[in-house]
N, C-alpha and C positions, 0 to 999 in steps of 0.2 A: 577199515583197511583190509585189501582183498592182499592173503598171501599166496606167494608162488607153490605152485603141487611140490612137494617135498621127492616123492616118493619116483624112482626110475623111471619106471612104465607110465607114470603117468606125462611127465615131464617129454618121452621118449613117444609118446602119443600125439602129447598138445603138439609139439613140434612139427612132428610131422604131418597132423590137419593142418595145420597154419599155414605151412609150405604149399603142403598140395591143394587147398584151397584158394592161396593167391597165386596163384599155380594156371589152378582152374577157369577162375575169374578172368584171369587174363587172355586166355586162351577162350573162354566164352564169349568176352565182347568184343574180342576181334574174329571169331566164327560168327557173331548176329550183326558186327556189322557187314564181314562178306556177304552171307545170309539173307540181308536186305539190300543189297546191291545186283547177287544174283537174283532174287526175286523179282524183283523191280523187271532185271532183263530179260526174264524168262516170261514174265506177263505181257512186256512189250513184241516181244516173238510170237505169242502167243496169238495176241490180238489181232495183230498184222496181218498171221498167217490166215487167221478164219476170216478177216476182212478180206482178203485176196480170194481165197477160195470160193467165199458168198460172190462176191464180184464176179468172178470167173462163172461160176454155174448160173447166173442171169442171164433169161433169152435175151436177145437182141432188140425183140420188139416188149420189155417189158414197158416200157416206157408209155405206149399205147394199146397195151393187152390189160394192164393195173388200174380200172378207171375207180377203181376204191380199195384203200389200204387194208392189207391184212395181215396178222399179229398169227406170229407161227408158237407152238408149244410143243417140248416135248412130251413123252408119256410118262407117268408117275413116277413106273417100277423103274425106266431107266435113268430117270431125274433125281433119284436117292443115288444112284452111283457116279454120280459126275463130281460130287463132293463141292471145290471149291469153283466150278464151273457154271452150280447153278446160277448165280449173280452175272452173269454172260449177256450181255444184250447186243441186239446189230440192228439197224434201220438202213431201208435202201431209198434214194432222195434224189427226185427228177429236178436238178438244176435248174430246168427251163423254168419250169413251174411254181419248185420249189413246196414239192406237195411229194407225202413218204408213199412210197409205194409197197413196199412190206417192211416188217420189224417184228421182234420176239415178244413175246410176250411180258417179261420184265426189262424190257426197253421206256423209256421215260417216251410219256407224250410228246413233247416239242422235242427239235434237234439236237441231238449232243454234242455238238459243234453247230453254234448259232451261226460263226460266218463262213461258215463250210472250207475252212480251210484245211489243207492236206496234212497229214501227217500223225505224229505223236503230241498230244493237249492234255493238260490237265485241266477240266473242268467242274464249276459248280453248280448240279442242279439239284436244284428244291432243298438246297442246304449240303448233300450229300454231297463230296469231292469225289469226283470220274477220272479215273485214266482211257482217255477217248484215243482211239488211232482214224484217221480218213483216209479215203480213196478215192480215186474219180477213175472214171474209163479211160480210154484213148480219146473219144469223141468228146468228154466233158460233159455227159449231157445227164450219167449216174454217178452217184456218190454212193458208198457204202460205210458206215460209220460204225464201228464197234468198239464198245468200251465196258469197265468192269468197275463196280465202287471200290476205292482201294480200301474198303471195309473188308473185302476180300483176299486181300495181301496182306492188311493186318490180322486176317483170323488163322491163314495159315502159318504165319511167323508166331502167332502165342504156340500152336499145335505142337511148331519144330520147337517151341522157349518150352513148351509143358515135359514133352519127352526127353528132353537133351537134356533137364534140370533133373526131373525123376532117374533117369540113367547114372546120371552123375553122383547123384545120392548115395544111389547102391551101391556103386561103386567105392565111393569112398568109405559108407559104413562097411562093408563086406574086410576092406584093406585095412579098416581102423580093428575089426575085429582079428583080424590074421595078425597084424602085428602087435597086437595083445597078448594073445595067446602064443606067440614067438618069444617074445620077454619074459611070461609068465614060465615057459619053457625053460629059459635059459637063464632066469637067475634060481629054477629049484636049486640047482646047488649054494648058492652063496644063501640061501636058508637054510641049508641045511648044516652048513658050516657057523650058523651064526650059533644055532640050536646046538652043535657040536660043543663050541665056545662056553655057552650058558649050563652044560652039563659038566664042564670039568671042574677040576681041583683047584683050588686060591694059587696054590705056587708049582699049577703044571707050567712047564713051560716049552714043554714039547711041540716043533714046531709044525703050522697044519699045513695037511697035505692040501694041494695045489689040482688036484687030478678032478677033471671033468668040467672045470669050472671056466669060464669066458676067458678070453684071451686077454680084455680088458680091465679083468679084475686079478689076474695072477699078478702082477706090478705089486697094486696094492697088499694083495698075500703073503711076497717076499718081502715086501716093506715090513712087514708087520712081522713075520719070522726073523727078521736080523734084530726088530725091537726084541722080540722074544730073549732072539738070544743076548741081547746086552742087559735084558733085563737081569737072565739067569746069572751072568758075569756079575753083573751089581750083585746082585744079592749075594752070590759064592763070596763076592771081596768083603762082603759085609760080614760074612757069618767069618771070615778069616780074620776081620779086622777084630772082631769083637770078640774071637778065640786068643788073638795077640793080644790085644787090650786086658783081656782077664789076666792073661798068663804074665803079662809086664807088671804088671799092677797088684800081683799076688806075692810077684817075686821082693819087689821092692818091700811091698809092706810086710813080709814076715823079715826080712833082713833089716828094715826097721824098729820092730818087734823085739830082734834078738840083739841089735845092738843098745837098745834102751836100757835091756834086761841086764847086761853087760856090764853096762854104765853105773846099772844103778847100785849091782855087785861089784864092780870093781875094786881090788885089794889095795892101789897101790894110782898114781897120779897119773904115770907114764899108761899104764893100763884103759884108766880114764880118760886119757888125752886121744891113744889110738879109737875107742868104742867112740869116743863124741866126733873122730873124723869120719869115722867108717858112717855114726850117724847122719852128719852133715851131707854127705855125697849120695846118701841113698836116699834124700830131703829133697836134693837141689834131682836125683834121676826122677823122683818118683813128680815132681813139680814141673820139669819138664815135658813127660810123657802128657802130665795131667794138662798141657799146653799144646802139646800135640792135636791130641784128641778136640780138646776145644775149637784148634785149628782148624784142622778137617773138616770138624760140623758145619762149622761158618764156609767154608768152601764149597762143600756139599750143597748147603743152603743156597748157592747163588750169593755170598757176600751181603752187603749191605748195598752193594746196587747205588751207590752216592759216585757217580762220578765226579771228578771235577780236574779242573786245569792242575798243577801241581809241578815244582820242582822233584826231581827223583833223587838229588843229591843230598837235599831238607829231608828225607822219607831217609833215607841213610844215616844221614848224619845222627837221626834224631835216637835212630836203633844201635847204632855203632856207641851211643851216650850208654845204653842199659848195659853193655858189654867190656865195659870200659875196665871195671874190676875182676872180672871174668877172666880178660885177655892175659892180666899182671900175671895171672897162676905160671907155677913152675916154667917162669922163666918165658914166655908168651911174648909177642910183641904185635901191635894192631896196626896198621898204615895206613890212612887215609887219603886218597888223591879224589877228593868229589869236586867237579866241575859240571857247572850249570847242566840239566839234561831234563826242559821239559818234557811233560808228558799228560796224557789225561788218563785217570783210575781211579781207581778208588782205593783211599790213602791206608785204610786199614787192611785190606788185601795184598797192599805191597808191603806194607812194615812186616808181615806174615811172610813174605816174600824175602825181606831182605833178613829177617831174626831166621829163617831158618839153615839160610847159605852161611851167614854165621857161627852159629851153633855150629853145625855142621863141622864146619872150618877150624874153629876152633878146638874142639873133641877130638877129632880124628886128626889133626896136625902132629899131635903129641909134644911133650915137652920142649922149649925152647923153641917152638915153630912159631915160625915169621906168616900173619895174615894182612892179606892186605887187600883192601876196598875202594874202588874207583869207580869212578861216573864220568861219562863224556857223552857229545853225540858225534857219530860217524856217520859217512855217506855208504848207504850199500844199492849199489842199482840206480844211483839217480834219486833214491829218497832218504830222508835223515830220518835215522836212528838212534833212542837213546841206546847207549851203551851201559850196564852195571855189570861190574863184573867181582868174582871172590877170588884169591887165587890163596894157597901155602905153599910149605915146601917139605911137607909131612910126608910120610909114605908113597900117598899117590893113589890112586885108582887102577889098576892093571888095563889095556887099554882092550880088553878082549870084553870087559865089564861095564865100560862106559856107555853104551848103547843100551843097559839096561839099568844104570842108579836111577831112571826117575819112573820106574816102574814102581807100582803099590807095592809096601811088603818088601820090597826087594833090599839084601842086605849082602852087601859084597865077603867072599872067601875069606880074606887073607885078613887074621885076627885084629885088629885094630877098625873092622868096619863094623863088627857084628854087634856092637851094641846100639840100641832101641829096636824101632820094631818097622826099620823101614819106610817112616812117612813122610819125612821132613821134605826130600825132592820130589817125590810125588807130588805135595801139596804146591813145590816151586812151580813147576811143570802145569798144573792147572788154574793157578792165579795167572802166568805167562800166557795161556793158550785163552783165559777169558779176556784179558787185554788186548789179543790180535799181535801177539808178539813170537819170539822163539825163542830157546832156550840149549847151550852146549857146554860139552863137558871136555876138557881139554887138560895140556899139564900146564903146571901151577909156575910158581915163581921161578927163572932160571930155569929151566925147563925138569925140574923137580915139581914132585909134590902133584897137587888136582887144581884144577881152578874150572869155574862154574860159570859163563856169560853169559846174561839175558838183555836180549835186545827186544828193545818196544817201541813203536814208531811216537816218534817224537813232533810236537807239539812247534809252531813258531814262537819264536821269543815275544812278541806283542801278546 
């Protein structure tokens, strides 16, 4: 199996032999065949003219001065520069008689028009094909007959095919070389930038300069610079995640640590009672985070990649079951309005989706706050959309902040936002955007409180 050239220059070579070759080609067989159309006409001009001229310089009386044929030649030295002329013959023919009265030297013995008819003939004598022209006088009584073996139209059509092929050659080798060394010119920089590349540091990510390099490789250089730069961002959010991650994860387990401790000193019941809540809450924080994280990773990952058909309100329903005792706390209450909302996903990515709008929800509502969970599909623009939405009537979100909860990390001012470590919408936000969906933050219940909407294009009921 033959593969294609890999490499610029050469790809940038082939191409353009190929081009200018059928290029060429084309252009060559319709110059050989003008070529031999003028040739043709130029032998027939040719012929005519010397047959005219022999005619014309015949005495009057050759007719009866000629009583024996004679065969004219020229002289050697001049017979080398006639070139295609040598092959030239002429016979002059008394009508009456029918008996030659002079002819060339390489003239053929018998007539070259056997029935002395006027004009332009193509004949064959003694095998060889003639282009014959004739003439007669006024009187009809001489013919002048000259003719040339068209052995001699074909030798000088190879002569003009040998040159015009050699010409052409060089030509093209001379261009195939120039435009080599034109490429080889003008990608030295993007080797040099490669070399740059192979000499840096694991986590440079400084981005490369652009200067001197082809106008058609710069695209790809700032392609590869904004990669740079999201890679830098990935990594910064990485190395913050995993500075939060310690620092969440530190906090909880010594405050688990000292409530244990607590517990296991405790003087008195009541003592015991508060240490084993304080222990419980920093169980269920430090269980969540460790859920978080898990989350992320799987998002990170690209999911599980399982699409499938799905109800979005069953994917609710089923997360809203794990929150059920959750919600009872201090006075909580959950509301459910899920209505049919196909959709295609992948069911672990939404349940991630919808535990974290929950959570969420729940936490920051504070005591006695009302959450409430609905599913629909609506029409926006002429296309259905599922609808899921979370709302409360808890503090709220300040609406100067809303544009920024499903950033990584990010954790709203006003004290009832600030606990965990900012992932929970981030993570909404990129299972939403791998769906082909959107996601908005708005207020909550009664026009209190947050509420969180994600719309995902929705699915036919069949």
């Amino acid at each position: 199996m033959i593969r294609a050239p890999r490499a610029l220059r050469t790809r940038l070579l082939a191409a353009l032999a190929i081009v200018l070759f059928a290029g060429w080609a084309g252009w060559f067989a319709l110059q050989y065949v003008q070529m031999s159309k003028r040739q043709v006409g130029d032998i027939d001009g040719m012929i005519r003219n010397v047959g005219e001229q022999i005619l014309q310089s015949l005495p009057q009386d050759i007719t009866g001065a000629a009583r024996h044929s004679r065969r004219f030649e020229l002289d050697l030295e001049e017979k080398k520069t006639l070139g295609k002329f040598d092959l030239l013959a002429f016979q002059a023919w008394d009508l009456d008689t029918r008996r030659r009265l002079v002819s060339s030297r390489s003239a053929p013995a018998q007539a070259m028009v056997g029935d002395f008819e006027e004009g332009f003939t193509s004949q064959s004598i003694d095998g060889v094909p003639w282009r014959v022209y004739a003439v007669r006088d006024l009187g009809g009584s001489v013919q002048v007959q000259v003719g040339i073996p068209e052995a001699g139209v074909h030798m000088e059509m190879k002569r003009w095919f040998r040159s015009s092929l050699g010409t052409a050659l060089a030509l093209l080798l001379t261009l195939g070389l120039a435009v080599w060394l034109v490429i080889e010119w003008s990608l030295r920089p993007v080797a040099r930038l490669g070399e740059a590349l192979n000499a840096r540091a694991p986590l440079d990510f400084a981005p490369l300069p652009d200067a001197g390099l082809p106008s058609e490789v710069v695209p790809l250089v700032h392609g590869f610079n904004r990669l740079l730069e999201r890679l830098a961002q990935a990594l910064q959010h990485e190395r913050e995640f995993l500075g939060e991650a310690a620092h969440e994860l530190r906090t909880p387990l010594a405050a688990l640590l000292a409530q244990a401790q607590v517990l296991q000193h405790a003087g008195d019941r009541e003592e015991a009672r508060v240490a084993l809540e304080e222990l419980i809450a920093g169980i269920e924080r430090t269980a969540r985070l460790a859920q978080q994280l898990l989350d992320a990773a799987r998002v990170e990952a690209g999911g599980g990649a399982r699409t499938t058909d799905l109800d979005l309100a069953l994917v609710a329903g089923m997360v809203a079951d794990e929150f059920a005792q959750v919600a009872t706390r201090d006075g909580r209450t959950l509301e459910l309005d899920l209505r049919h909302a196909p959709v295609r996903g992948d069911i672990d990515d939404l349940g991630i989706l919808v535990r974290n709008l929950l959570d969420n929800a729940l936490r920051h509502g504070g005591a006695g706050a009302r959450v409430r969970l609905s599913t629909a599909v609506a029409a926006e623009g002429g296309t259905r959309m599922a609808v899921l939405r979370v709302a409360d009537d808890g503090p709220g979100i300040p609406e100067a902040d809303r544009a920024r909860v499903f950033e990584r990390f990010y954790r709203g001012g006003n004290g009832h936002r600030t606990s965990g470590i900012g992932m929970g919408l981030s993570l909404v936000q990129r299972v939403v955007a791998a769906h082909g969906g959107a996601v908005y933050c708005g207020e909550g219940i009664d026009g209190r409180g947050c509420s969180i909407e994600v719309r995902l294009p929705a699915r036919d009921r069949a």
